[in-house]
VOVEX-39049 format. One record per residue (C-alpha): residue number from 0; residue in one letter; x, z, y. Coordinates in Angstrom, 2 decimals. Layout:
<rs>
NUM/A/X/Z/Y
...
</rs>
This chain:
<rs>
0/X/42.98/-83.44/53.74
1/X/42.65/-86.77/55.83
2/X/39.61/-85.24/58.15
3/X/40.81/-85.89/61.74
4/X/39.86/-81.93/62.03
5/X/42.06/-80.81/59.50
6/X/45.42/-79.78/61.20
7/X/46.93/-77.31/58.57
8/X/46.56/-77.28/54.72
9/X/47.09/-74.55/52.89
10/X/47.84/-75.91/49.07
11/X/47.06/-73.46/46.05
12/X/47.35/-75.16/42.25
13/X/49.23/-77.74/39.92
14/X/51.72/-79.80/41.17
15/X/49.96/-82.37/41.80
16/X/47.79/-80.48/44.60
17/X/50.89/-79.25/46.50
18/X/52.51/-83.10/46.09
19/X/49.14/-84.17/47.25
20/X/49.11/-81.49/50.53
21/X/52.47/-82.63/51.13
22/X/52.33/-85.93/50.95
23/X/48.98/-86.14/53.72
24/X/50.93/-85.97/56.85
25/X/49.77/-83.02/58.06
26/X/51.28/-79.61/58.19
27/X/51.21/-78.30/55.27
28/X/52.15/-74.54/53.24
29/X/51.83/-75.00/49.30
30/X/52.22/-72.88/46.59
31/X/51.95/-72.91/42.84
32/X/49.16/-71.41/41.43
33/X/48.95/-67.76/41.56
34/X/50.93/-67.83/44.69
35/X/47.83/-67.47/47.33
36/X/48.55/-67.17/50.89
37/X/46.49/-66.28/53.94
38/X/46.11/-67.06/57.40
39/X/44.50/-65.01/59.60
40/X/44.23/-66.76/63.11
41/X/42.33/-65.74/66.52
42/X/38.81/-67.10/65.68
43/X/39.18/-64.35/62.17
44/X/36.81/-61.55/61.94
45/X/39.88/-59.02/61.52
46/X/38.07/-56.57/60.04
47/X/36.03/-58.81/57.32
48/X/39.61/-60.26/56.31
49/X/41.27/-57.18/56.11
50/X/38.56/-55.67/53.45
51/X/38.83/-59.07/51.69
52/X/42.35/-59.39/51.62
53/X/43.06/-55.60/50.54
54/X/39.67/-56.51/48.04
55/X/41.73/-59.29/46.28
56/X/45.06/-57.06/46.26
57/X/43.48/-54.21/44.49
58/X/40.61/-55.80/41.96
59/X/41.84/-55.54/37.97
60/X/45.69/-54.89/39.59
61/X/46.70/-57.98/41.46
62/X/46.37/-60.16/37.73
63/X/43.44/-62.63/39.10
64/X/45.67/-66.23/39.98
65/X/43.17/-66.00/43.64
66/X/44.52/-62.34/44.36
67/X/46.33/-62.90/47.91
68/X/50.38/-63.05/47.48
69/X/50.90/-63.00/51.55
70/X/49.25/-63.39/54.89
71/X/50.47/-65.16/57.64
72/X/49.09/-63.80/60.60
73/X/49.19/-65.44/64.58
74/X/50.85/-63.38/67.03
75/X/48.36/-62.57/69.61
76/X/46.65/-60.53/66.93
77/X/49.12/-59.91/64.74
78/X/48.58/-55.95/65.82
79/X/45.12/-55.54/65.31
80/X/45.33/-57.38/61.90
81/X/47.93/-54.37/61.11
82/X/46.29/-51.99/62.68
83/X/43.28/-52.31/60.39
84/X/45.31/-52.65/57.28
85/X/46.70/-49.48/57.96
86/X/43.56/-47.84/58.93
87/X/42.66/-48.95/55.13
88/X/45.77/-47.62/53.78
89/X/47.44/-50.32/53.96
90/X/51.68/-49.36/54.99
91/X/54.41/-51.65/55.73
92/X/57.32/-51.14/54.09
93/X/61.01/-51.30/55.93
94/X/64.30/-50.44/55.02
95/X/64.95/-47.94/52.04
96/X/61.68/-48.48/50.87
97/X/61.57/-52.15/50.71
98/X/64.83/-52.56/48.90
99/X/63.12/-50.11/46.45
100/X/59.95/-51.76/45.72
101/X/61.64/-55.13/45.81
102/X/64.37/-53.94/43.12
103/X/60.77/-52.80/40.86
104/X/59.24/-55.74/41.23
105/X/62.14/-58.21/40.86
106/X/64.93/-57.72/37.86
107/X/67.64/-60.25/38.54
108/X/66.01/-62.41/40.33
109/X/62.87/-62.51/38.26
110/X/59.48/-60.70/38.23
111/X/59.47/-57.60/36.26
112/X/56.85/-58.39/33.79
113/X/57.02/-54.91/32.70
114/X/54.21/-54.13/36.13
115/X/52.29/-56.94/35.94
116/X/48.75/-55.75/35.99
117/X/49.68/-51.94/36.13
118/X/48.59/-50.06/38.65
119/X/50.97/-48.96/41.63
120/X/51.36/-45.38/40.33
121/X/52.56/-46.38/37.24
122/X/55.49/-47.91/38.66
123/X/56.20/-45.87/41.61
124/X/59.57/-43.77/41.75
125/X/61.34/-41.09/43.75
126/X/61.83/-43.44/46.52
127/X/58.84/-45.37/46.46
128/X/56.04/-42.81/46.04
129/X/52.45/-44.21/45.44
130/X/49.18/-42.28/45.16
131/X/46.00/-43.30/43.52
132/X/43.42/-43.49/46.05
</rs>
């Protein structure tokens, strides 16, 4: 973390790793464990992350602690990056359908245990409709 290189840190674990990322000086994003974020920058090759990334997201149903929980990606490639996820099926949700995945997922403010490790299809309704691929 002190490595005059090191500009951003990107903390994944215990408390003690995130107090530790945050206490360095440096930028830093942390997260508990399970919570794994992703940074896709300009130097990336978008297409290797993309198949990693979507990889992580859809190995045993999203139970593995590593699985990716969100990407951060920079703007002057932010379109590509998408482009490719959608290419792989990937779909951004807006409006209607994000309020209805989000009300699945989340049940007063809390993760609906009820999904964890089932497949999309399982939990998919009327609004939100999600095929098996």
């Amino acid at each position: 973390m002190h490595h005059p290189d090191v500009n951003l840190i990107l903390a994944t674990g215990g408390p003690g790793m995130v107090k530790a990322a945050y206490s360095s000086g440096k930028p830093a994003i942390g997260v508990g464990a399970g919570n794994t974020p992703v940074v896709i920058d300009s130097s990336a090759d978008i297409k290797r992350a993309v198949a990693s990334i979507l990889m992580s997201k859809t190995f045993d149903n999203r139970v593995i602690c590593a699985s990716k929980q969100s990407v951060v990606i920079v703007d002057e490639i932010y379109n590509q990056v998408r482009e490719r996820f959608v290419a792989h099926g990937g779909y951004l949700l807006k409006g209607k359908k994000l309020k209805a995945v989000q009300n699945i997922i989340l049940k007063n403010g809390n993760l609906n245990a009820a999904i964890v490790g089932q497949p999309a299809v399982v939990w998919s309704n009327k609004t939100v409709k999600i095929y098996s691929l």
